[in-house]
N, C-alpha and C positions, 0 to 999 in steps of 0.2 A: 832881144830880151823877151818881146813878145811870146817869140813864140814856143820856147822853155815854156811859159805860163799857162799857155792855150793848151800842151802836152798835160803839162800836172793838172788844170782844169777835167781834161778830158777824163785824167785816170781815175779823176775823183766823183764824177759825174754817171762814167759809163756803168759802174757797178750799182750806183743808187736806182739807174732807172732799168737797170736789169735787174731791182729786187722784186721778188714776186710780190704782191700787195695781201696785207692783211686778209683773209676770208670773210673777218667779221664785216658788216658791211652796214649798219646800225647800232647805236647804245639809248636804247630806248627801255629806260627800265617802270617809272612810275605810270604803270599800263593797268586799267583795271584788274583783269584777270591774275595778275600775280603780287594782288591783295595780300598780304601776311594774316590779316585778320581773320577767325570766323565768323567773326561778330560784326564784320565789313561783309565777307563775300556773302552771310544771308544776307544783308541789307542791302541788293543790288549792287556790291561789291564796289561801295564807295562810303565812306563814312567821316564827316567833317566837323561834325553836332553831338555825336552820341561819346560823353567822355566817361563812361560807368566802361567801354571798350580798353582791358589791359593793352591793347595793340594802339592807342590811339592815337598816341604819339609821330605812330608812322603816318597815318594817314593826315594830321595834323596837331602838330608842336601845342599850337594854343590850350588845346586841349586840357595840358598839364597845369594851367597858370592856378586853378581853383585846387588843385589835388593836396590832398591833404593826409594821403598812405600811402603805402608802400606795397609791392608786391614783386613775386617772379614768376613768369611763364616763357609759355615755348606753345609754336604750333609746327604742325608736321604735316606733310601731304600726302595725299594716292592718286597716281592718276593713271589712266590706259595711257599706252604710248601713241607717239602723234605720229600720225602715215604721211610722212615727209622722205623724201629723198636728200642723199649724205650733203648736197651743196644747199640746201632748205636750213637742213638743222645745225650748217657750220654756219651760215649767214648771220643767223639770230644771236644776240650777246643775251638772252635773257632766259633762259632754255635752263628747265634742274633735270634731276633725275624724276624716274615715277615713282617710285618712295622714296621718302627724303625729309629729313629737318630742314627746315623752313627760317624759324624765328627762334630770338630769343629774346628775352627781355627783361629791367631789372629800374624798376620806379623806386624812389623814395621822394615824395613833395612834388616840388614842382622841378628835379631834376630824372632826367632816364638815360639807360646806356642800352646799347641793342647792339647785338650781331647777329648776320644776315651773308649765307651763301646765295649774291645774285646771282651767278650760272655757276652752273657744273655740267659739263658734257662731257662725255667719251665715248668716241662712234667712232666704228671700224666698217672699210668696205670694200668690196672690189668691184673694178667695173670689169664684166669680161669682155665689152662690147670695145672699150680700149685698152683692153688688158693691164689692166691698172691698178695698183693696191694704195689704199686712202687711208690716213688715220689722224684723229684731229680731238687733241683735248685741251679744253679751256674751262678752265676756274676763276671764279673774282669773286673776293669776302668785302663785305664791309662793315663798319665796325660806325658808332653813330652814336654822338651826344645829344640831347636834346633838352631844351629849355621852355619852360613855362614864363609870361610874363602878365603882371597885373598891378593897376596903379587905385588905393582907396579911392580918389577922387573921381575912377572911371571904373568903377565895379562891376559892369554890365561889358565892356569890353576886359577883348585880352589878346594880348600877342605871342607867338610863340618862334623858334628856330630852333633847328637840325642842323648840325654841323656832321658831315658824315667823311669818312676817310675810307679808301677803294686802296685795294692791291690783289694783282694774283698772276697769270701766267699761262701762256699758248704753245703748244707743241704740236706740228703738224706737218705730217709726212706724205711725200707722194712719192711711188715709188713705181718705174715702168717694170711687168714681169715680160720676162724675155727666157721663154724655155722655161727651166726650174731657179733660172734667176732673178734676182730682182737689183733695178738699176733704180738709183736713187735720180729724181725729179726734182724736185723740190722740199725746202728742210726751212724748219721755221721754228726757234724755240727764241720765246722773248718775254719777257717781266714788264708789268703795266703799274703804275702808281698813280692815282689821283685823287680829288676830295670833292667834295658836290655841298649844297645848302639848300636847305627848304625853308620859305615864310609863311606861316600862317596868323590868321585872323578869324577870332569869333568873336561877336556882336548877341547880346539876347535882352531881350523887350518883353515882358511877358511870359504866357509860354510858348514863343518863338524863337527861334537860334537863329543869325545866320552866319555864314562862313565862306573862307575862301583860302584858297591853298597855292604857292606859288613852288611847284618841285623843281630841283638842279636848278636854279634861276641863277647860281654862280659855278661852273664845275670844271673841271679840267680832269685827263686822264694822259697820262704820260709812257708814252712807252721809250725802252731801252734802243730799239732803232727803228723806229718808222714815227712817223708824224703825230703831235700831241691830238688827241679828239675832245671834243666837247660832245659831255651829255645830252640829248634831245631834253630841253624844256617843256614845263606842261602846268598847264594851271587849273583847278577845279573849286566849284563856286555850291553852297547849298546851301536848304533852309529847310528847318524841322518843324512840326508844332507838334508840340506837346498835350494831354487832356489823359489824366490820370497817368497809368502804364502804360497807355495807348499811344505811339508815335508815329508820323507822317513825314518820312522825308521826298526831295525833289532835288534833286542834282547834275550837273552838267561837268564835263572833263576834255578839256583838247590840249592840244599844242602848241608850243609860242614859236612865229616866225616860221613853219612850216605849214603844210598842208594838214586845215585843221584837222583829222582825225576822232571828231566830235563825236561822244556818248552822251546819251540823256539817261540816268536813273532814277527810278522811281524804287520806294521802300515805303512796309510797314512792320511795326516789331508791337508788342504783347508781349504782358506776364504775369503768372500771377506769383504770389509769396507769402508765406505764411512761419508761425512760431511754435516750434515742436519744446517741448519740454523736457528738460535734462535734469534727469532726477540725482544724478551723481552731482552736478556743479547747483544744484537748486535755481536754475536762468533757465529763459532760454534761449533757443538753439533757431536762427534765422536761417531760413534757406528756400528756396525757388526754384522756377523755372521761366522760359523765355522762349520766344517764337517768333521767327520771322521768315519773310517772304520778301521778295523784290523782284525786279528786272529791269534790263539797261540794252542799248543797242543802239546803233549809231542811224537811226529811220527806222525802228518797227514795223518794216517790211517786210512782210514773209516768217514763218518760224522760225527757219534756218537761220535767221540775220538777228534772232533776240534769244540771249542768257538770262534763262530764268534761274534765279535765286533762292537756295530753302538754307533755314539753320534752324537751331536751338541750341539750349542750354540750361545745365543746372548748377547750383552753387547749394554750399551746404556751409556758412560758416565762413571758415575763413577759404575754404575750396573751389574752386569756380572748373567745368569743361564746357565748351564750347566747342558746336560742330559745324558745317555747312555743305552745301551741295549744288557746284553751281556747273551747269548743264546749257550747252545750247541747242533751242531747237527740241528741249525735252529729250534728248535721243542720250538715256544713263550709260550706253556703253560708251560714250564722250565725254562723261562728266569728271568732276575732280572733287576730292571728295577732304577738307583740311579740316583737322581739330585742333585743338588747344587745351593745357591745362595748366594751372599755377594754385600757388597759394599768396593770399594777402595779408597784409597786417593793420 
């Protein structure tokens, strides 16, 4: 009877480990650099203190616990393309296009909903050196609740969470050419479902903040036939001071249980604002501008190894755009360049 069993064993076994393995080869999504915010990536493209940011939910939940409006935006990106080779830019799960919507967003109080294309790729290639045609596209949206929390008795704290849900899809062909034909290598089309959490915490004293961020600290991703994955965790800690319009943040960002991957950023923002008169409504008319600088890097080593950070922003009203420009090494024909607009209520 054994050995019926060792047979079906086998039949069942040998194909599993003759399947080609996923390409992707990390899910590492809460990474500085693909900040949603503008209003983050000027500020050293971390933001854990500043809750005047429509985006700031994302970077942390708590944020929302004091909000007391509503609004909608969206940010959108530019960027040059990255000089990667095709097994580079299949590897990364976090990869968009070089223009591309970004964010979207939609606060009322102290609840938010957001949707968020984390990757979109589609590369094609051939290698002629193995006479080889490649092509590989993956997509993942995710869609995200998030919650403000705050207790009278502790007014100076707040807690927040993100509850975020992931689905999307990999198609990827390898195919040998042979002559003017092509022989199929390897074929890979599979649908991925998961859901991920964020905790946050702010504390304020003064005009000091401080804060702390716990990303994907619970996540799973599920796919159709290959092995469930878990998100890469990541936590980031910060503290503001405040003195007029004038702000001073200091921030730190790594990884839980791996190889910490540690950034330090440093931010400062300004603004000024003033009251135009609106002779049709006899009020007036509030509206601004905003300025900031930052930079972050994991040892401030060399220029190459630090992203400097620029934004601004003006609001007229119920109107808000916000831009930013974050560059490493100073060298603009690398940089990425994302804005933002909404209106509020």
């Amino acid at each position: 009877m054994k050995y019926p069993l060792s047979r079906l064993l086998c039949l069942i076994l040998i194909p599993l480990m003759a399947q080609r393995p996923l390409p992707i080869s990390s899910y590492d999504y809460a990474i500085p650099e693909k900040n949603v915010s503008p209003i983050a990536m000027g500020s050293a493209a971390l933001n854990l203190t500043n809750a005047q940011d429509p985006f700031a939910a994302y970077s942390n939940p708590a944020l929302l616990a004091n909000n007391e409006h509503s609004h909608f935006f969206f940010s959108f990106r530019l960027s040059d393309s990255d000089e990667l080779d095709f097994w580079e830019i299949a590897s990364i799960s976090n990869a968009l296009k070089d223009k591309q919507f970004k964010y979207f967003t939609a606060v009322a109080g102290k609840v938010g909903f957001s949707y968020q294309p984390v990757s979109s790729i589609n590369i094609s290639a051939i290698d002629i050196d193995a006479h080889k045609s490649l092509y590989y596209d993956y997509n993942l949206d995710k869609v995200q609740l998030s919650l403000g929390i705050t207790d009278k008795n502790w007014p100076h704290m707040a807690l927040g969470l993100n509850l975020k849900y992931l689905s999307g899809r990999l198609v990827f062909l390898e195919e040998q050419i042979i002559g003017s034909n092509l022989l199929r290598i390897h074929f890979i089309d599979d649908k991925v479902k998961g859901f991920s959490s964020d905790l946050g915490y702010t504390y304020q004293t003064g005009n000091t903040t401080f804060a702390i961020t716990g990303y994907d600290l619970l996540s799973g991703l599920y796919w159709e036939n290959y092995p469930n994955r878990s998100i890469q965790r990541r936590i980031a800690s910060a503290a503001e001071y405040s003195s007029g319009t004038s702000k001073t943040s200091f921030g730190i960002q790594s990884k839980i249980a791996k190889k910490p991957d540690t950034t330090y950023h440093i931010a400062y923002t300004n603004g000024v604002s003033w009251d135009a008169k609106s002779y049709a409504e006899a009020a007036n008319i509030g509206q601004g501008i905003d300025f900031r600088v930052g930079m972050y890097s994991h040892d401030f080593y060399g220029a190459d190894n630090i992203n400097v950070t620029l934004g601004g922003g003006y609001y007229y009203q119920l109107f808000r755009f916000d831009f930013s420009v974050n560059t490493r090494g100073l060298k603009l024909s690398e940089s990425e360049l994302l804005f933002s607009l909404g209106i509020g209520f």
